[in-house]
Backbone as a chain_set.jsonl record, in Angstrom:
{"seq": "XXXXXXXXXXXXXXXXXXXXXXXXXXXXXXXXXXXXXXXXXXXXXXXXXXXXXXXXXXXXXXXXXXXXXXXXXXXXXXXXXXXXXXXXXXXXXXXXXXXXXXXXXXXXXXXXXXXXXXXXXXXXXXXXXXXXXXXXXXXXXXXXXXXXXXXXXXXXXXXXXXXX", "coords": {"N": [[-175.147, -58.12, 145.74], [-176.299, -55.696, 147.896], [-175.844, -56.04, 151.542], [-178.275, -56.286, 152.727], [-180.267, -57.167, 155.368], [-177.843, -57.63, 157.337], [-177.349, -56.104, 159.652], [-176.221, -56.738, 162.057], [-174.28, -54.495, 164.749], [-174.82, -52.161, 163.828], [-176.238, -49.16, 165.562], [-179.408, -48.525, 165.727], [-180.364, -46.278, 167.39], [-178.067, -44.835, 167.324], [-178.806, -43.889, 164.436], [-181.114, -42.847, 164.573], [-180.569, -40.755, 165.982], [-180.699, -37.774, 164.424], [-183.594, -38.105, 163.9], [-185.541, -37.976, 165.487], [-187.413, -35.941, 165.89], [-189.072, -37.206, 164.427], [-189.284, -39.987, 164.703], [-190.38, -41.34, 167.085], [-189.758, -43.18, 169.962], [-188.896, -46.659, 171.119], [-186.921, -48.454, 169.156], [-186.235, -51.506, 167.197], [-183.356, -52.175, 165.039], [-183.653, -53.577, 162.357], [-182.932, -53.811, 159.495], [-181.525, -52.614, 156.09], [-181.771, -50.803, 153.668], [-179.732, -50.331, 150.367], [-179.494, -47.676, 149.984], [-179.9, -46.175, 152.141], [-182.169, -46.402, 153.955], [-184.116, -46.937, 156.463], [-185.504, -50.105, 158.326], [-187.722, -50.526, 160.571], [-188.231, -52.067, 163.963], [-190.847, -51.729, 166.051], [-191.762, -51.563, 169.444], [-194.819, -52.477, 169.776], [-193.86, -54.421, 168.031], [-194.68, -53.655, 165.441], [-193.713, -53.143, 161.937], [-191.721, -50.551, 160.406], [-191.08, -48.198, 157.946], [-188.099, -45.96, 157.346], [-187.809, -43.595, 155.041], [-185.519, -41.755, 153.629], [-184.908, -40.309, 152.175], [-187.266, -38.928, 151.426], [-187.701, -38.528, 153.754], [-189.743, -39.334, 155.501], [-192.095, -42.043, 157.295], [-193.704, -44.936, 157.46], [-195.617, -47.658, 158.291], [-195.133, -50.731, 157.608], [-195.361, -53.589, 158.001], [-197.524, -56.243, 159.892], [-195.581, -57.403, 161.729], [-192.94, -59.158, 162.672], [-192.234, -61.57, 161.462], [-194.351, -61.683, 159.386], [-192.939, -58.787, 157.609], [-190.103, -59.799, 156.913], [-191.432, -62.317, 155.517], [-192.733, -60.977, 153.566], [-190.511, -59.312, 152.022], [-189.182, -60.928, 150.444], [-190.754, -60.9, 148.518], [-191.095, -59.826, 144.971], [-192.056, -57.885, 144.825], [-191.725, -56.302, 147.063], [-189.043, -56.427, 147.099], [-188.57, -54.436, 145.081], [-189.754, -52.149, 145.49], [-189.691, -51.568, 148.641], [-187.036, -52.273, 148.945], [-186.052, -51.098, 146.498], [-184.406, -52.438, 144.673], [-183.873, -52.425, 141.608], [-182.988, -49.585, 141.224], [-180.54, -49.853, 142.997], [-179.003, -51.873, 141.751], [-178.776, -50.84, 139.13], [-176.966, -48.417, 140.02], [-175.259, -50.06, 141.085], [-173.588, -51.273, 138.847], [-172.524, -49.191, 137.865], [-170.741, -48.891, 139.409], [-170.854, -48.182, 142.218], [-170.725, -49.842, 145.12], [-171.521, -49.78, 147.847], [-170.752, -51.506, 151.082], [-171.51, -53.176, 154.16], [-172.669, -50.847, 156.461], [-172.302, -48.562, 155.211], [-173.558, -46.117, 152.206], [-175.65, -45.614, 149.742], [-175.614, -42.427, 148.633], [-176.837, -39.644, 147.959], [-175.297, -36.608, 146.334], [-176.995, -34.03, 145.549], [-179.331, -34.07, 147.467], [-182.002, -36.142, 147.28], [-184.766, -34.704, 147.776], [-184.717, -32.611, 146.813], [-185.287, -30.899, 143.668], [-183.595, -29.876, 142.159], [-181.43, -31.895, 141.992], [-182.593, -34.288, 139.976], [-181.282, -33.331, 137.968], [-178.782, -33.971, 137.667], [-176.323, -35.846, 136.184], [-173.981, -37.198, 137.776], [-174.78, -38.116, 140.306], [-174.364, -39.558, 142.599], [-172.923, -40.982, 145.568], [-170.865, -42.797, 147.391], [-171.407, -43.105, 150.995], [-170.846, -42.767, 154.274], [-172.866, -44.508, 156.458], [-174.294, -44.057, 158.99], [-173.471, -40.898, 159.095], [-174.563, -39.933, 156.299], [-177.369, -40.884, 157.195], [-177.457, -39.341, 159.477], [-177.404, -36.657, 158.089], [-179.304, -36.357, 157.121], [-181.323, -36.846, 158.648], [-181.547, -34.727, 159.723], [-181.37, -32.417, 157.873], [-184.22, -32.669, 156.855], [-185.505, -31.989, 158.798], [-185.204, -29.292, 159.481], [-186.442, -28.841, 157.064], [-188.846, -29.291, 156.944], [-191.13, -27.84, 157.7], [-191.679, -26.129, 155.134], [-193.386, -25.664, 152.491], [-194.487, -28.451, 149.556], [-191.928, -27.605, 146.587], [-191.734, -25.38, 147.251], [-188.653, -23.058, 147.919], [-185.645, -22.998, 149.327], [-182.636, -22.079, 151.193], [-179.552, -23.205, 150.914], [-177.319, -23.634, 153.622], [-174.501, -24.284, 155.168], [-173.42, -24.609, 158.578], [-172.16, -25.05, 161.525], [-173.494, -26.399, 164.353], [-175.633, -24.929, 166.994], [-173.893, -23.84, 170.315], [-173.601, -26.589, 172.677], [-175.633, -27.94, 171.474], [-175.155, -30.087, 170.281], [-173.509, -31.383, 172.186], [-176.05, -32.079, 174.005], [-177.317, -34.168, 172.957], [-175.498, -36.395, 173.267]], "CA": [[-176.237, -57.269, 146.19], [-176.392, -54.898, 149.416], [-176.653, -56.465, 152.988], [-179.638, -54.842, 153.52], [-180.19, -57.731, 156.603], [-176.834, -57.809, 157.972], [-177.292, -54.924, 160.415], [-175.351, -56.349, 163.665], [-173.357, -53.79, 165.083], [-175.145, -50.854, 163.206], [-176.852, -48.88, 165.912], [-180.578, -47.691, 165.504], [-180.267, -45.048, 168.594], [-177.14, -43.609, 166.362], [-179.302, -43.935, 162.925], [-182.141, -41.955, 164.181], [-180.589, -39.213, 166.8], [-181.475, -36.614, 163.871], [-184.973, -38.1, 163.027], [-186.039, -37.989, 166.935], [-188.626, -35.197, 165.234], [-190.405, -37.876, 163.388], [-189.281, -41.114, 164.769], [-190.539, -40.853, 168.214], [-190.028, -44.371, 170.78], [-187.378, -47.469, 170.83], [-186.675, -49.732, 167.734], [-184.797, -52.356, 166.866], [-183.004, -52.263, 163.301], [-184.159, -55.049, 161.068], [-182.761, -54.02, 157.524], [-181.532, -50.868, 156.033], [-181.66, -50.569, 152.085], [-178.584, -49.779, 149.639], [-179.602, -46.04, 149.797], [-180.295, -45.93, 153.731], [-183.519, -46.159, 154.527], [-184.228, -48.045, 157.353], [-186.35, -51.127, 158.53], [-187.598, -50.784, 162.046], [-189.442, -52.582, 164.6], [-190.996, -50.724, 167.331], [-192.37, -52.329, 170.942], [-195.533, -53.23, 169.721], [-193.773, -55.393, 166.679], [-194.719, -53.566, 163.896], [-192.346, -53.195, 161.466], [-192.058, -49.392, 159.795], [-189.814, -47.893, 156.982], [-187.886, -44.86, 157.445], [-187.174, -43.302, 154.044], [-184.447, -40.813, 154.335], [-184.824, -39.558, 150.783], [-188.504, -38.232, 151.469], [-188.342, -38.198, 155.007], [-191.463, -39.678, 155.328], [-191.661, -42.708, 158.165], [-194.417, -45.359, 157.28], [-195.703, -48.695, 158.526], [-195.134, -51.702, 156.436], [-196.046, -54.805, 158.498], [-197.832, -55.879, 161.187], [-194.922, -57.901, 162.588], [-191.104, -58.856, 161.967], [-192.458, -62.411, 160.386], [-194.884, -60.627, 157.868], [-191.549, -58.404, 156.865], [-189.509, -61.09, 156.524], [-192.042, -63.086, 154.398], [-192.968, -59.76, 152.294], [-189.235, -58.791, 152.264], [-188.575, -62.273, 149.484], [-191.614, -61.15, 147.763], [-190.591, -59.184, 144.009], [-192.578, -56.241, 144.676], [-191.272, -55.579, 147.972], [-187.299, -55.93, 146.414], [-188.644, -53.197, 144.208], [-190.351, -50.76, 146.494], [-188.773, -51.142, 149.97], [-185.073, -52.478, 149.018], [-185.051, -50.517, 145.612], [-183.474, -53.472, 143.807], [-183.82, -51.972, 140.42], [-181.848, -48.43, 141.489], [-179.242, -50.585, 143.662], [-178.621, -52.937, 140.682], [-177.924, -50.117, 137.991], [-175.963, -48.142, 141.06], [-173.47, -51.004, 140.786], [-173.37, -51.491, 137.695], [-171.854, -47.537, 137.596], [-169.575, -49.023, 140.259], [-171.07, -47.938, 143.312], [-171.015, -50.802, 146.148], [-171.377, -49.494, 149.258], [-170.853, -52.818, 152.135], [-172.28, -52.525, 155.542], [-172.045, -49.796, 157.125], [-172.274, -47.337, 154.236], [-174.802, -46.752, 151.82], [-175.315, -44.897, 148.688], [-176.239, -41.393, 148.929], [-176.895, -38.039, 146.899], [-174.424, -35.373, 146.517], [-177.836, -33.072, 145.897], [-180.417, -34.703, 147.675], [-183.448, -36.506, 146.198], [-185.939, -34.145, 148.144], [-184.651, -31.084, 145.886], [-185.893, -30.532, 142.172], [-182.363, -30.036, 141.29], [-180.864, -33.471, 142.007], [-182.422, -34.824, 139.084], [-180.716, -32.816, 136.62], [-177.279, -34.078, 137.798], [-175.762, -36.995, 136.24], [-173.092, -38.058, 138.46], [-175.238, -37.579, 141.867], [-174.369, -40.696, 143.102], [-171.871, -41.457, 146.254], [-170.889, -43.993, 148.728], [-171.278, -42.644, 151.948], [-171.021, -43.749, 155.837], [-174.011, -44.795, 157.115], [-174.053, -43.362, 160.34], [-173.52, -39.965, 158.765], [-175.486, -39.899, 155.806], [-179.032, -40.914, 157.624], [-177.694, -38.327, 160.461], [-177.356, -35.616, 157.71], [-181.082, -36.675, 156.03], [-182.43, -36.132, 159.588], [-181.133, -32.929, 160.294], [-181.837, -31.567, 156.66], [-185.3, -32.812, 156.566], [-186.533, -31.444, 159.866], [-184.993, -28.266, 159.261], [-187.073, -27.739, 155.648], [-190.455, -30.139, 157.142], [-192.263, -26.277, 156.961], [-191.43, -25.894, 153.813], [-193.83, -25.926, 151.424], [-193.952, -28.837, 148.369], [-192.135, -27.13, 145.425], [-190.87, -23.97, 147.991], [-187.218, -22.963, 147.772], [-185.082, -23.037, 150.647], [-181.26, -21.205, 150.666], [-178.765, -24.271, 152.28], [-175.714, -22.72, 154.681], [-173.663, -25.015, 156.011], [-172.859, -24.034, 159.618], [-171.846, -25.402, 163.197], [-174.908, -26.477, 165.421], [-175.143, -24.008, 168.12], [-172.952, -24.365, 171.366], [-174.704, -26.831, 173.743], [-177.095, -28.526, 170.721], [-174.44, -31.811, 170.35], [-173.588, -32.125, 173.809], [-177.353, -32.54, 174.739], [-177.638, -35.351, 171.945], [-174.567, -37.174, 172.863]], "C": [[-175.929, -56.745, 147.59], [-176.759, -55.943, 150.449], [-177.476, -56.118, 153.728], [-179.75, -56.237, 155.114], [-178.908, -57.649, 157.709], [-176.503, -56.632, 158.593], [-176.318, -55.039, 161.83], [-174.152, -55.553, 163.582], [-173.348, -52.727, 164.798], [-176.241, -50.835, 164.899], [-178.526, -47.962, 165.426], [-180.711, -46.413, 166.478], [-179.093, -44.284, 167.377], [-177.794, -42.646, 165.516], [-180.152, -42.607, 163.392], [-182.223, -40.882, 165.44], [-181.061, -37.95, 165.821], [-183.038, -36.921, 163.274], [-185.519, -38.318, 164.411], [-187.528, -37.124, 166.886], [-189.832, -35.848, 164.773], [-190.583, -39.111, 164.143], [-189.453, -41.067, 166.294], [-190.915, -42.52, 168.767], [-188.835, -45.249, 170.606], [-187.878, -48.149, 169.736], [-185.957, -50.522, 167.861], [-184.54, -52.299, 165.131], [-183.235, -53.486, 162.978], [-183.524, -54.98, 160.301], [-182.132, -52.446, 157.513], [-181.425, -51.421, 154.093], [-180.309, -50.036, 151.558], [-178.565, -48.554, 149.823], [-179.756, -45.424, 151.495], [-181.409, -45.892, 154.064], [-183.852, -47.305, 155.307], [-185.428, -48.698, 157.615], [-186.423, -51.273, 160.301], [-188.463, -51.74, 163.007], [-189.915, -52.22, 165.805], [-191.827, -52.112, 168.127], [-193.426, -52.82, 170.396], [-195.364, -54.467, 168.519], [-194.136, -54.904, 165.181], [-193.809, -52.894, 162.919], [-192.719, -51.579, 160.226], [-190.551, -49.366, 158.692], [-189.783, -46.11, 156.909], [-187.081, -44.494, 156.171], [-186.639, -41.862, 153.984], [-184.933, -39.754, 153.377], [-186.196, -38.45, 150.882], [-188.75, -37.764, 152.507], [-189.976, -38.274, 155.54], [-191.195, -41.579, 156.51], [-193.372, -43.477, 157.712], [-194.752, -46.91, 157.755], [-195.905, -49.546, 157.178], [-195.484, -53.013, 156.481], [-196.046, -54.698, 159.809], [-196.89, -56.248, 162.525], [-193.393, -58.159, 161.59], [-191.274, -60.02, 160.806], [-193.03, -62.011, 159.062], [-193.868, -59.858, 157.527], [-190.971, -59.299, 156.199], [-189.872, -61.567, 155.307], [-192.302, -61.829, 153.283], [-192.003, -59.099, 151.635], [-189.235, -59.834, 150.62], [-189.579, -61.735, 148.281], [-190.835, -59.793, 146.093], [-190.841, -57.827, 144.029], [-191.986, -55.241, 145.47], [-189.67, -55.003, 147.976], [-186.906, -55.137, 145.618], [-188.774, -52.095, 144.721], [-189.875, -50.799, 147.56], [-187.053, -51.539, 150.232], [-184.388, -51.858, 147.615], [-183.74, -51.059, 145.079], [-183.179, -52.804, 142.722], [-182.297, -50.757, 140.137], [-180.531, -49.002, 142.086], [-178.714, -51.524, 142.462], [-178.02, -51.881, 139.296], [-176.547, -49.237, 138.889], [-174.499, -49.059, 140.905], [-173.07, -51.05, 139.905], [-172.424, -50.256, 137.202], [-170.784, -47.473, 138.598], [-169.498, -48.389, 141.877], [-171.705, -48.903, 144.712], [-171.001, -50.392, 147.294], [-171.62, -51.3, 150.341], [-171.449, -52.412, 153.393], [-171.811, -51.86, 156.039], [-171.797, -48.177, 156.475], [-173.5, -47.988, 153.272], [-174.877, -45.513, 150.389], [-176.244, -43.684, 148.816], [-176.15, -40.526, 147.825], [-176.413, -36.846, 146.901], [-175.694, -33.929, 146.748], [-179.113, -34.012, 146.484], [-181.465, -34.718, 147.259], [-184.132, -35.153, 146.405], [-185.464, -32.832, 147.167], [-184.956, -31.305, 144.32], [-184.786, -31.104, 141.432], [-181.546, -31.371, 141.391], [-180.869, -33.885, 140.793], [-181.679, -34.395, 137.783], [-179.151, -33.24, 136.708], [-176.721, -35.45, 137.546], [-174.973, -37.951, 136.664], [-173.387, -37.406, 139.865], [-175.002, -38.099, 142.914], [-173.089, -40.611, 144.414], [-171.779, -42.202, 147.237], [-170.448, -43.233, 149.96], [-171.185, -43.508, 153.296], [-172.451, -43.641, 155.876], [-174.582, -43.607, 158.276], [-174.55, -41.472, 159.681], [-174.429, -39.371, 157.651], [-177.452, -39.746, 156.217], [-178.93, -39.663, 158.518], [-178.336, -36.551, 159.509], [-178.865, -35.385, 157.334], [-182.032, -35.928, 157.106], [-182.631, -34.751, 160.107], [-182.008, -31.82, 159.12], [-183.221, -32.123, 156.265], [-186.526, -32.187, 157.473], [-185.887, -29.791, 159.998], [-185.65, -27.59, 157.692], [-188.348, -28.506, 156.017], [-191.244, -28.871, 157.596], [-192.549, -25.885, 155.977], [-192.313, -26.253, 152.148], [-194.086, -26.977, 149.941], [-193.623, -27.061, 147.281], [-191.564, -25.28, 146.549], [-189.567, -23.581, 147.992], [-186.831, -22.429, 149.461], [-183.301, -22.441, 149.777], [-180.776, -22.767, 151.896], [-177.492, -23.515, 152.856], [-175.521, -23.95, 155.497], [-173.069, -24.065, 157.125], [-173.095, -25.291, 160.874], [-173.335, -25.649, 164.014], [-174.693, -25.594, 166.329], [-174.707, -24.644, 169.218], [-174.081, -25.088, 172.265], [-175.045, -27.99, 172.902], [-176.181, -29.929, 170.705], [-173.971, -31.997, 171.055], [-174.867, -32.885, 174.093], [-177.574, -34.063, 174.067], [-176.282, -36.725, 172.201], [-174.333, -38.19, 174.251]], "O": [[-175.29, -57.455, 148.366], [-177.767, -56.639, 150.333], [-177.537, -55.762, 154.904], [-178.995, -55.862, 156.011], [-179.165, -57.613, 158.912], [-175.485, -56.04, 158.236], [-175.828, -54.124, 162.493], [-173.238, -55.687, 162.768], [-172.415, -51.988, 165.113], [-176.808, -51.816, 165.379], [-178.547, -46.876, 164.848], [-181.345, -45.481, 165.984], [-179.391, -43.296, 166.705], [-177.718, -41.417, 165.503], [-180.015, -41.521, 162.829], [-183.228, -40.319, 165.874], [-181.78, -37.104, 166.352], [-183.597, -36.222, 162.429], [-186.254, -39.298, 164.289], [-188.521, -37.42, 167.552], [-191.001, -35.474, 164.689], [-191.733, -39.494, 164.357], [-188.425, -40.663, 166.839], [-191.893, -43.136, 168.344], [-187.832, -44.802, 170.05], [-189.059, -48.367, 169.464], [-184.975, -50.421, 168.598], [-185.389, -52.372, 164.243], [-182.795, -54.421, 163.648], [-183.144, -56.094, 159.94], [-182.158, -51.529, 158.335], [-180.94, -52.465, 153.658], [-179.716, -49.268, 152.316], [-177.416, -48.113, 149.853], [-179.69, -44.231, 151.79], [-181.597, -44.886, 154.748], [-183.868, -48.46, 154.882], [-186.463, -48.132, 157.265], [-185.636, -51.826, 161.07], [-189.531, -52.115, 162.524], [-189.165, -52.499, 166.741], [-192.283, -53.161, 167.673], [-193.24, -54.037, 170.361], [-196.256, -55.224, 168.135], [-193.966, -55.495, 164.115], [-193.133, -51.966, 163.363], [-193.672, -51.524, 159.449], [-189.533, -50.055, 158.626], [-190.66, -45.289, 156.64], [-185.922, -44.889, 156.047], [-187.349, -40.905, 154.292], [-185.278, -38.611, 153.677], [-186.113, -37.299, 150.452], [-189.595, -36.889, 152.696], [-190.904, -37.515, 155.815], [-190.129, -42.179, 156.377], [-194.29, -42.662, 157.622], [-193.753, -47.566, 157.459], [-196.51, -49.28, 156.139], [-195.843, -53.657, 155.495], [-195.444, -53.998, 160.623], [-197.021, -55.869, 163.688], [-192.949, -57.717, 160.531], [-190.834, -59.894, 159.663], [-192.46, -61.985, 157.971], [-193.551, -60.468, 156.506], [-191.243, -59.605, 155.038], [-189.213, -61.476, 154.272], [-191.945, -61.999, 152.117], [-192.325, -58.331, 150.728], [-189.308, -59.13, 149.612], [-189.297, -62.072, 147.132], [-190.041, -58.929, 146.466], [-190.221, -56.888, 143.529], [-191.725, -54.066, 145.21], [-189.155, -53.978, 148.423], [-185.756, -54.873, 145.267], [-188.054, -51.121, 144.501], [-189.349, -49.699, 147.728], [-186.237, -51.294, 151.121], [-183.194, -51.852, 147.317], [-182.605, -50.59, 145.002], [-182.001, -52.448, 142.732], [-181.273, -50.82, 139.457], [-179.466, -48.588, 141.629], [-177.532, -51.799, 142.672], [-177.023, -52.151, 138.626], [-175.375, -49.356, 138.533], [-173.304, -48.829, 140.714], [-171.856, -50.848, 139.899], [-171.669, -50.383, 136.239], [-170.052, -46.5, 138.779], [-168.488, -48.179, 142.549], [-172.819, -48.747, 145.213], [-170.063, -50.91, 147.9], [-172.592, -52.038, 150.181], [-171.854, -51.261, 153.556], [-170.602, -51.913, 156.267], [-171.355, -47.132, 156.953], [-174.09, -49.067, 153.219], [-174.019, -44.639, 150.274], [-177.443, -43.818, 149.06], [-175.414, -40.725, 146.858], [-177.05, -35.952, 147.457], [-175.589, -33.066, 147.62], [-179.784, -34.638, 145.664], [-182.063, -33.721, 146.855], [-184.176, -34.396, 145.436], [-186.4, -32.066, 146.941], [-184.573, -32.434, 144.013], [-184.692, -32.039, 140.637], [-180.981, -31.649, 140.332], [-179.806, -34.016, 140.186], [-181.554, -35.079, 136.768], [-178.364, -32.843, 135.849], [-176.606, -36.225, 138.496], [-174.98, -39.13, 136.308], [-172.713, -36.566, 140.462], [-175.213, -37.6, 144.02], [-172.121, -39.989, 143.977], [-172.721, -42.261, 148.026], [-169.314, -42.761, 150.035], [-171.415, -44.716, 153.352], [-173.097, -42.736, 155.348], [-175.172, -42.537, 158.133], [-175.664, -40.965, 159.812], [-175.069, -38.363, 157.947], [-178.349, -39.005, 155.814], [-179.889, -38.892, 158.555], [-179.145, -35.705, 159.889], [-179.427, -34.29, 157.296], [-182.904, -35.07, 156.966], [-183.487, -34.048, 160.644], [-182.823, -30.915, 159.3], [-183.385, -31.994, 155.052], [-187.715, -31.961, 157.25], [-186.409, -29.165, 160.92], [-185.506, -26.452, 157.246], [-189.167, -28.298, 155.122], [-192.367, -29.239, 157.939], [-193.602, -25.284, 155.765], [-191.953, -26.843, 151.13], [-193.869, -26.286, 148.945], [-194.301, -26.042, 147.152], [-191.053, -24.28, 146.046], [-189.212, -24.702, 148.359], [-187.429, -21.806, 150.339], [-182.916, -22.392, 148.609], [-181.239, -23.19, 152.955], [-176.821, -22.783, 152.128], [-176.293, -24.451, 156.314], [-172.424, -23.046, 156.877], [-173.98, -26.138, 160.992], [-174.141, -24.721, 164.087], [-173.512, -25.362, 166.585], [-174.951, -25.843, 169.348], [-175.146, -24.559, 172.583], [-174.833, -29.092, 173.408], [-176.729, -30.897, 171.232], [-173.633, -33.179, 170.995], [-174.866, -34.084, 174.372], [-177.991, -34.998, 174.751], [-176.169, -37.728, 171.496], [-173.488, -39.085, 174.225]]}, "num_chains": 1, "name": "protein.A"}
């Protein structure tokens, strides 16, 4: 199974330079899920989940112990570590180890994803959550169910200096 705990040496400042839009204050990483979605714990202790796939940032407990203890529980290895999807994932031969994580050639948030049977890939970490944050706060106007055109291009001159 995924090391979703075994985060030392993964930075959270890295994880969430492109989700700075949403994820606004310091964290510490707790966890990250097979698929990337991270487990944070902000200053006052409460422990949130940043899901890449929806881009959507939600509290989940009030502290790191309540995680922890809700973390073991069956429901939570369903809904916030996405046991089920990580368990057929392997099974199709996709292990990502720490530090990588399994990602979506078309990403969830589009329609078209689901129509693609081999969507699946093991990606870096690092890069993956960066790409989620970028491409989520660049379509978070966007209408449910709106179409967007994607162009891959260069950040403008300046924009990854300031961030780095």
């Amino acid at each position: 199974m995924y090391p979703c705990f075994d985060v030392d040496g993964i930075s959270s400042d890295k994880l969430l330079r492109e989700w700075q839009w949403l994820v606004t204050g310091e964290f510490q990483l707790l966890a990250v899920n097979a698929f990337g979605d991270l487990f944070l714990e902000d200053v006052d202790g409460v422990v949130k989940r940043l899901d890449i796939a929806g881009g959507k940032v939600s509290a989940i407990a009030r502290s790191k112990h309540d995680f922890e203890r809700a973390a073991k529980e069956a429901e939570s290895k369903r809904d916030w570590f996405l046991e089920n999807d990580t368990e057929q994932a392997e099974r199709r031969g996709y292990r990502p180890g720490k530090g990588r994580c399994i990602g979506n050639k078309i990403p969830r948030v589009f329609a078209e994803s689901a129509d693609v049977a081999e969507n699946l890939y093991v990606a870096d970490l690092d890069e993956y959550v960066s790409f989620m944050g970028d491409l989520h706060q660049q379509i978070s106007d966007v209408p449910n169910g709106g179409k967007v055109r994607i162009k891959i291009q260069p950040k403008p001159e300046g924009q990854e200096d300031a961030k780095s």
